[in-house]
Chimera marker file (.cmm) of the C-alpha trace (Angstrom):
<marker_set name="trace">
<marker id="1" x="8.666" y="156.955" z="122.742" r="1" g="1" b="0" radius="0.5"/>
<marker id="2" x="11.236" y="155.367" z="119.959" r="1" g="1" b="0" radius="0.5"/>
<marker id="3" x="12.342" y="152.152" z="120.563" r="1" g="1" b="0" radius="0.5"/>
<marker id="4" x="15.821" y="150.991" z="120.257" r="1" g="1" b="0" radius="0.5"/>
<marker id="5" x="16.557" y="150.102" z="116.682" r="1" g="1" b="0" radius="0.5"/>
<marker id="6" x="16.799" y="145.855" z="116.289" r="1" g="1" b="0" radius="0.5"/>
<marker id="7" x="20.256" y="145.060" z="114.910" r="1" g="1" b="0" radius="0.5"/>
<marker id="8" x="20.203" y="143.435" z="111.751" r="1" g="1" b="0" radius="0.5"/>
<marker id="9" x="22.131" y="140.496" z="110.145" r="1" g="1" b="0" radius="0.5"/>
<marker id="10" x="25.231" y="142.244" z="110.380" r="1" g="1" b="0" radius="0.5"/>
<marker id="11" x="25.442" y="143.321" z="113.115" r="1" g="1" b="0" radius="0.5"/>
<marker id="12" x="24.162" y="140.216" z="114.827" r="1" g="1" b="0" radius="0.5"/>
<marker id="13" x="27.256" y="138.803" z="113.219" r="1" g="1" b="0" radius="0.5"/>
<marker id="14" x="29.771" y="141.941" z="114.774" r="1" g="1" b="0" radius="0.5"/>
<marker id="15" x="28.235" y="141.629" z="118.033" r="1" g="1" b="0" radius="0.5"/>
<marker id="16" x="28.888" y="137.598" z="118.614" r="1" g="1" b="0" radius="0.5"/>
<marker id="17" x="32.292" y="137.796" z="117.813" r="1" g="1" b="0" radius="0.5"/>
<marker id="18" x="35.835" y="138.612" z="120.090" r="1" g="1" b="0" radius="0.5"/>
<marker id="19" x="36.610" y="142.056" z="120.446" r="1" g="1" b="0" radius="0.5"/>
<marker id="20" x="40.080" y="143.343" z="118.942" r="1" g="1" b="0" radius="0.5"/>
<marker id="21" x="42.737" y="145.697" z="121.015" r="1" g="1" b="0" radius="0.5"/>
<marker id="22" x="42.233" y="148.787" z="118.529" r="1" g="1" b="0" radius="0.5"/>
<marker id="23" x="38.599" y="148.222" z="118.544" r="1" g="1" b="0" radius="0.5"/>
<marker id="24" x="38.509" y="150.342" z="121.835" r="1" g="1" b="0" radius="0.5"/>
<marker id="25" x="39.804" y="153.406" z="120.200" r="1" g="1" b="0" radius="0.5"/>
<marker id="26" x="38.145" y="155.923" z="118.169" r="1" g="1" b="0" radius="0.5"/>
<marker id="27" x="39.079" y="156.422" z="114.535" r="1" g="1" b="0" radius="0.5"/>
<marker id="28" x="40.081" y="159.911" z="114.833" r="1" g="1" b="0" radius="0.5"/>
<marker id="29" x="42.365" y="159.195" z="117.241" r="1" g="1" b="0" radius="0.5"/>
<marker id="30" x="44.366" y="157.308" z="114.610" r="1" g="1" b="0" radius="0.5"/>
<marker id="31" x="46.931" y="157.832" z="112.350" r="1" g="1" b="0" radius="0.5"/>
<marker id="32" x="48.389" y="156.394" z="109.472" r="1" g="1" b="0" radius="0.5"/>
<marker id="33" x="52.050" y="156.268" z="109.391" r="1" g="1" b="0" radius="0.5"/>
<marker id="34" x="53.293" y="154.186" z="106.900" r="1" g="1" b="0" radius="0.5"/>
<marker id="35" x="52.457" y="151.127" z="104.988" r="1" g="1" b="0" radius="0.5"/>
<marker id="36" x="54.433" y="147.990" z="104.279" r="1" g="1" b="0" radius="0.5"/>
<marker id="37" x="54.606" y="144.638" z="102.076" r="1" g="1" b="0" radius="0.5"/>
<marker id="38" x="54.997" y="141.250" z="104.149" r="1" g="1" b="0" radius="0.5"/>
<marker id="39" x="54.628" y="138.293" z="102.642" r="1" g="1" b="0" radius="0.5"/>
<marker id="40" x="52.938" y="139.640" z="99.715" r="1" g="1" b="0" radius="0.5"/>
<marker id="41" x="49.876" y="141.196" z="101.999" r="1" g="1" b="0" radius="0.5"/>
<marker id="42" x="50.049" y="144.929" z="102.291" r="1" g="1" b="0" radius="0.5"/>
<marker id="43" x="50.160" y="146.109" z="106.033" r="1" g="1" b="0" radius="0.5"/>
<marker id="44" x="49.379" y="149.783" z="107.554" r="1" g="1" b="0" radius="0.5"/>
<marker id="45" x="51.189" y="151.009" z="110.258" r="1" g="1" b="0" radius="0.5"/>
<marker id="46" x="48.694" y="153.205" z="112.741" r="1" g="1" b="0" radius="0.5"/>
<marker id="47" x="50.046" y="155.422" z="115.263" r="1" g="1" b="0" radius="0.5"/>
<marker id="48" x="47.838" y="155.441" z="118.250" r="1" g="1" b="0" radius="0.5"/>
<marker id="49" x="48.269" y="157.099" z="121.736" r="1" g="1" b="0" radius="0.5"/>
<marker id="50" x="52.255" y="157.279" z="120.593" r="1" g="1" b="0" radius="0.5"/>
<marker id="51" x="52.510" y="153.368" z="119.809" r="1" g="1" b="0" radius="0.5"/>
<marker id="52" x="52.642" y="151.831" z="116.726" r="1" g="1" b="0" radius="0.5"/>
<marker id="53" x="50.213" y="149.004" z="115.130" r="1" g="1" b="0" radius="0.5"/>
<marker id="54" x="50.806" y="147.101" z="112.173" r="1" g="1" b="0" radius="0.5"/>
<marker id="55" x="47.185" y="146.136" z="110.703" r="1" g="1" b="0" radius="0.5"/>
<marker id="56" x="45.753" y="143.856" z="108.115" r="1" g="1" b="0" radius="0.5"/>
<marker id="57" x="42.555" y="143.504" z="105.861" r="1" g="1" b="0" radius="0.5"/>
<marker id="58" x="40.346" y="141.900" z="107.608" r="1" g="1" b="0" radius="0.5"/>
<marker id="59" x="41.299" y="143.160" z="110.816" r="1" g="1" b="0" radius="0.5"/>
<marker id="60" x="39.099" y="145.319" z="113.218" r="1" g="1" b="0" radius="0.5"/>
<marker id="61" x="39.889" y="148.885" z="114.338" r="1" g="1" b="0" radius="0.5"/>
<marker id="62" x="37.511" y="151.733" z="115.412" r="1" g="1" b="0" radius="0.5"/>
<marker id="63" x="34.624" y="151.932" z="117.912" r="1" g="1" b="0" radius="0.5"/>
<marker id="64" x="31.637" y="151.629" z="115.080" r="1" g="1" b="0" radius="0.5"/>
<marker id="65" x="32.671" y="147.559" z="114.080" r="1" g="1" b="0" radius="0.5"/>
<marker id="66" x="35.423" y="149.107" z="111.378" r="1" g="1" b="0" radius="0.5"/>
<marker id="67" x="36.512" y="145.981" z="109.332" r="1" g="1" b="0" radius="0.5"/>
<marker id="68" x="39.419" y="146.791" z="106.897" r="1" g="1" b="0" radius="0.5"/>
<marker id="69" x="38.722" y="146.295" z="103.487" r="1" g="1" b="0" radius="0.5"/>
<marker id="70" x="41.913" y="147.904" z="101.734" r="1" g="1" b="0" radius="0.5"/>
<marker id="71" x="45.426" y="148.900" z="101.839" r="1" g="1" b="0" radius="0.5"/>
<marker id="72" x="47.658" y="150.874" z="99.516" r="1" g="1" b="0" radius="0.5"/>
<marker id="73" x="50.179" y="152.891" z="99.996" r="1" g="1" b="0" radius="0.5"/>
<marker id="74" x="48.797" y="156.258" z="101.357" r="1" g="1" b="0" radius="0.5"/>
<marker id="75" x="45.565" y="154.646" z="102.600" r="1" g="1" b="0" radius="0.5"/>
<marker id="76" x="42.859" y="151.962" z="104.313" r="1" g="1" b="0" radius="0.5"/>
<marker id="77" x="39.812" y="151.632" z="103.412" r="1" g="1" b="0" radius="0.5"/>
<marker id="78" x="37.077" y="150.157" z="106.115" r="1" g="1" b="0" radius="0.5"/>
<marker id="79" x="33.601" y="149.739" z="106.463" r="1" g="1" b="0" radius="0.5"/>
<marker id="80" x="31.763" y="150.617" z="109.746" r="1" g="1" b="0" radius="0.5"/>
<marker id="81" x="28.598" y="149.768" z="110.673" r="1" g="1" b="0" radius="0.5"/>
<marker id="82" x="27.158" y="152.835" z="112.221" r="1" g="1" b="0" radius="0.5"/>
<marker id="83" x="23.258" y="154.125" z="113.005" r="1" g="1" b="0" radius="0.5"/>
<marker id="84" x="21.547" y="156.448" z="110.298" r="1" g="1" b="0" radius="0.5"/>
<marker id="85" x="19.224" y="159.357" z="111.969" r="1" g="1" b="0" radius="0.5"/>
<marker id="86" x="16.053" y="156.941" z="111.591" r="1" g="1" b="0" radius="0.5"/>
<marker id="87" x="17.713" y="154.426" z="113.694" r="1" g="1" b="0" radius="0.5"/>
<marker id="88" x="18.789" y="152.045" z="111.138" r="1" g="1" b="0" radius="0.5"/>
<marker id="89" x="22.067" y="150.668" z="111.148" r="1" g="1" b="0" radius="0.5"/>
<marker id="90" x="23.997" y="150.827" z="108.279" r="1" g="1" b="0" radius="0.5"/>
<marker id="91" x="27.199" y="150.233" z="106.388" r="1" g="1" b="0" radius="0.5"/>
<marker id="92" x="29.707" y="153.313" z="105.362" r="1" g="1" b="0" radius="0.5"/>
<marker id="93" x="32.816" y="152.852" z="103.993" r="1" g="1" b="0" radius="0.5"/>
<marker id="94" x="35.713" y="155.308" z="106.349" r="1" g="1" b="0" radius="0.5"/>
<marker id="95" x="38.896" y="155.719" z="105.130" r="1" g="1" b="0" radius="0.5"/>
<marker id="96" x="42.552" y="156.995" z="107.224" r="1" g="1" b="0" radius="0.5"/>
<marker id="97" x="45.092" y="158.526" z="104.971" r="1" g="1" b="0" radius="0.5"/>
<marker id="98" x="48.800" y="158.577" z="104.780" r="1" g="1" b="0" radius="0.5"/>
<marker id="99" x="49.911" y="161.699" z="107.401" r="1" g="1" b="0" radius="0.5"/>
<marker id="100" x="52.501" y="163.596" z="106.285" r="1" g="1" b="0" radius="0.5"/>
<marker id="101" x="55.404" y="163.716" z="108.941" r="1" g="1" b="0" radius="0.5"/>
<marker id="102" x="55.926" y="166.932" z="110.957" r="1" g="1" b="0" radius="0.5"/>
<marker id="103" x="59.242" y="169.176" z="109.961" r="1" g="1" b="0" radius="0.5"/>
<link id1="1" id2="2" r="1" g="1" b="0" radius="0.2"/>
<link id1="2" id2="3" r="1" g="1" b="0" radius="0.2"/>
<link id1="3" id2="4" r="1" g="1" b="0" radius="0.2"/>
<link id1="4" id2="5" r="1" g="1" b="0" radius="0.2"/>
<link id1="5" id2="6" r="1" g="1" b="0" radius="0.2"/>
<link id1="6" id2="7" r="1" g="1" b="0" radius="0.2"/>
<link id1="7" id2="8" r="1" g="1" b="0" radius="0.2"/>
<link id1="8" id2="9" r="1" g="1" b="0" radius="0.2"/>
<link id1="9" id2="10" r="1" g="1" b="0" radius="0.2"/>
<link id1="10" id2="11" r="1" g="1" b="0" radius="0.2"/>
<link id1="11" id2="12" r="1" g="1" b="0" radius="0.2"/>
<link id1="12" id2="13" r="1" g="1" b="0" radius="0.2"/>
<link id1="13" id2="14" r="1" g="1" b="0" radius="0.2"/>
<link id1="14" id2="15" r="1" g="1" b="0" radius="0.2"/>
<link id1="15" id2="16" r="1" g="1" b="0" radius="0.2"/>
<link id1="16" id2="17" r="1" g="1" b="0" radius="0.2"/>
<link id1="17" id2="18" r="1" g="1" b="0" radius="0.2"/>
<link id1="18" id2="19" r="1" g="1" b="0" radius="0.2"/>
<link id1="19" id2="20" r="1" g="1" b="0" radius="0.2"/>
<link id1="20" id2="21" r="1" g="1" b="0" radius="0.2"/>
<link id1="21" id2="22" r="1" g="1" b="0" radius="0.2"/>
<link id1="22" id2="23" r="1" g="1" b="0" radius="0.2"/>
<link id1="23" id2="24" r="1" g="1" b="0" radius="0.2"/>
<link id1="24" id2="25" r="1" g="1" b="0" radius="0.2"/>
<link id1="25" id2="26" r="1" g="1" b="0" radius="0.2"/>
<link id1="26" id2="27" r="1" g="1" b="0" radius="0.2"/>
<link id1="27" id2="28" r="1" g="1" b="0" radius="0.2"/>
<link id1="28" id2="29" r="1" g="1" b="0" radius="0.2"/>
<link id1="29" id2="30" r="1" g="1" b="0" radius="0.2"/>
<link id1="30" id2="31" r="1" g="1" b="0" radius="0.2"/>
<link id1="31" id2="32" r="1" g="1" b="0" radius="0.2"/>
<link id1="32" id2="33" r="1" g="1" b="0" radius="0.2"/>
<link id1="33" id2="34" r="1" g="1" b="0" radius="0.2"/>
<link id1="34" id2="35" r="1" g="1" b="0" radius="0.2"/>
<link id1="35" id2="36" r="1" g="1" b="0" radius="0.2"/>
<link id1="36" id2="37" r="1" g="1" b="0" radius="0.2"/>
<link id1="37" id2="38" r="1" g="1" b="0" radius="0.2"/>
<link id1="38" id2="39" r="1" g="1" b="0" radius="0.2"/>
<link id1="39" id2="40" r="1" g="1" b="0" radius="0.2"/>
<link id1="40" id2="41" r="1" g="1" b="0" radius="0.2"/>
<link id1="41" id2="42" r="1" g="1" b="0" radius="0.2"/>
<link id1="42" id2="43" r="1" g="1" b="0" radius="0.2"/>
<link id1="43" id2="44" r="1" g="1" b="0" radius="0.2"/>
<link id1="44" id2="45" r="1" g="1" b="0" radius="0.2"/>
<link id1="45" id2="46" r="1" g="1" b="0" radius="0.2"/>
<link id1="46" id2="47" r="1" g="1" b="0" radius="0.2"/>
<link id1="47" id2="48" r="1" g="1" b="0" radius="0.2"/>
<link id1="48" id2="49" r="1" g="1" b="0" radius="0.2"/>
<link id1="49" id2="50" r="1" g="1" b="0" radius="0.2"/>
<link id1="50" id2="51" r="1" g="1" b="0" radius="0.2"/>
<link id1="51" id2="52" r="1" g="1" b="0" radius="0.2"/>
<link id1="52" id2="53" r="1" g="1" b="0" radius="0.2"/>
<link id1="53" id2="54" r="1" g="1" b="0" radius="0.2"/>
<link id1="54" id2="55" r="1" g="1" b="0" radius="0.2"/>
<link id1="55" id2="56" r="1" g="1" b="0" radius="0.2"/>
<link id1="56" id2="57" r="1" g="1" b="0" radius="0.2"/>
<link id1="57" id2="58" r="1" g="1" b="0" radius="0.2"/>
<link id1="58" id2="59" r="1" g="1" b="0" radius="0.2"/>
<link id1="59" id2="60" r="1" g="1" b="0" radius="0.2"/>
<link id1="60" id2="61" r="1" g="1" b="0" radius="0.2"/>
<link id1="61" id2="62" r="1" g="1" b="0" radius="0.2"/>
<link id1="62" id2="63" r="1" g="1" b="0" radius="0.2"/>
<link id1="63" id2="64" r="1" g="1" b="0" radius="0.2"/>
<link id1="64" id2="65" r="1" g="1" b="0" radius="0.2"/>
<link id1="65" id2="66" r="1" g="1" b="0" radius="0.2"/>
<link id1="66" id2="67" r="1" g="1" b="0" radius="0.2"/>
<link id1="67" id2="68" r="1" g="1" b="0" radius="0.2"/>
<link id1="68" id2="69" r="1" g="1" b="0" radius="0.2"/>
<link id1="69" id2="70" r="1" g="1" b="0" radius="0.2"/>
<link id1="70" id2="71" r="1" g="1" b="0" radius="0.2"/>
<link id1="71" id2="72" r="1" g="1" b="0" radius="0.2"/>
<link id1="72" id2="73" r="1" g="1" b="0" radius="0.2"/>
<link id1="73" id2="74" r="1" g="1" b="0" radius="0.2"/>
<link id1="74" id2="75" r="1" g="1" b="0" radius="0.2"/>
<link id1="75" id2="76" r="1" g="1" b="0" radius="0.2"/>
<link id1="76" id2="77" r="1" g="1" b="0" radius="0.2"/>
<link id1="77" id2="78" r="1" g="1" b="0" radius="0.2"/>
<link id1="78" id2="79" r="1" g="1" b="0" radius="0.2"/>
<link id1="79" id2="80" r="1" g="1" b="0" radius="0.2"/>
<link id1="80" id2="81" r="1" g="1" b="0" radius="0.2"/>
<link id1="81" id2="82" r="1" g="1" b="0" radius="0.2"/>
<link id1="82" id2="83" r="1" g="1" b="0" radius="0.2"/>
<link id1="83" id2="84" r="1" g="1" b="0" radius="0.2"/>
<link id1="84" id2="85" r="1" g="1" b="0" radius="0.2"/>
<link id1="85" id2="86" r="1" g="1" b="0" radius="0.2"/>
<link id1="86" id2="87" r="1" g="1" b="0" radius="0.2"/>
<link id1="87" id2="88" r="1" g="1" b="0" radius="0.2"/>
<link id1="88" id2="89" r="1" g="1" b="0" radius="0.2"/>
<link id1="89" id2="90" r="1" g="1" b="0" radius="0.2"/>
<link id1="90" id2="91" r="1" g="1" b="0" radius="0.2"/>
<link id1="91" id2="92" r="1" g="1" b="0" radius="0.2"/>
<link id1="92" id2="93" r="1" g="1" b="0" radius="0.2"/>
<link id1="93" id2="94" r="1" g="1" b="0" radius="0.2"/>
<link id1="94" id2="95" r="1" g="1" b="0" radius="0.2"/>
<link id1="95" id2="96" r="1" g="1" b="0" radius="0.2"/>
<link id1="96" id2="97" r="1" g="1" b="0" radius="0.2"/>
<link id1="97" id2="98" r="1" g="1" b="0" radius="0.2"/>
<link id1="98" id2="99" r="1" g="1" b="0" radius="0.2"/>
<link id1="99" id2="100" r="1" g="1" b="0" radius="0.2"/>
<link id1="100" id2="101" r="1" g="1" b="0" radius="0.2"/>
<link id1="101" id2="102" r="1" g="1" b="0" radius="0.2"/>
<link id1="102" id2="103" r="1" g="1" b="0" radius="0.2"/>
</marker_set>
């Protein structure tokens, strides 16, 4: 039998702290809309189940601890913390990109 990988460090450190709302959904089901300047902090605007989020670096989104690193304008850039095949959890950096709006 394998036994459950340990977390490490970091994700000691994810698992202590207060859930956010778009935590609970998975990345695919998001969608980047748009992008904005507030304040002189870019901002993303994610589309998900037909409601619209304005997000920050530094904020949470994803079901695999996705912290946003980056915004431009036609993309964020996150890092998730997500198992490897050996059982090891890891960081990977995940990225959602501008969608192009039906015709």
């Amino acid at each position: 039998k394998q036994e459950a990988a340990q977390p490490n460090s970091v994700l000691a450190a994810e698992m202590s702290r207060r859930r956010e709302p778009l935590e609970s959904y998975p990345l695919d089901s998001m969608h980047m809309v748009g992008s904005m300047a507030k304040e002189g902090r870019r901002h993303a605007i994610l589309r998900v189940d037909n409601l619209l989020y304005y997000v920050k670096s530094g904020d949470y989104i994803g079901q695999n601890f996705g912290r946003i690193l980056n915004i431009d304008e036609a993309e964020v850039k996150l890092r998730e913390i997500v198992q490897d095949p050996s059982g090891e959890w890891v960081e990977r950096v995940s990225t959602l990109t501008l969608q192009e709006a039906a015709r």
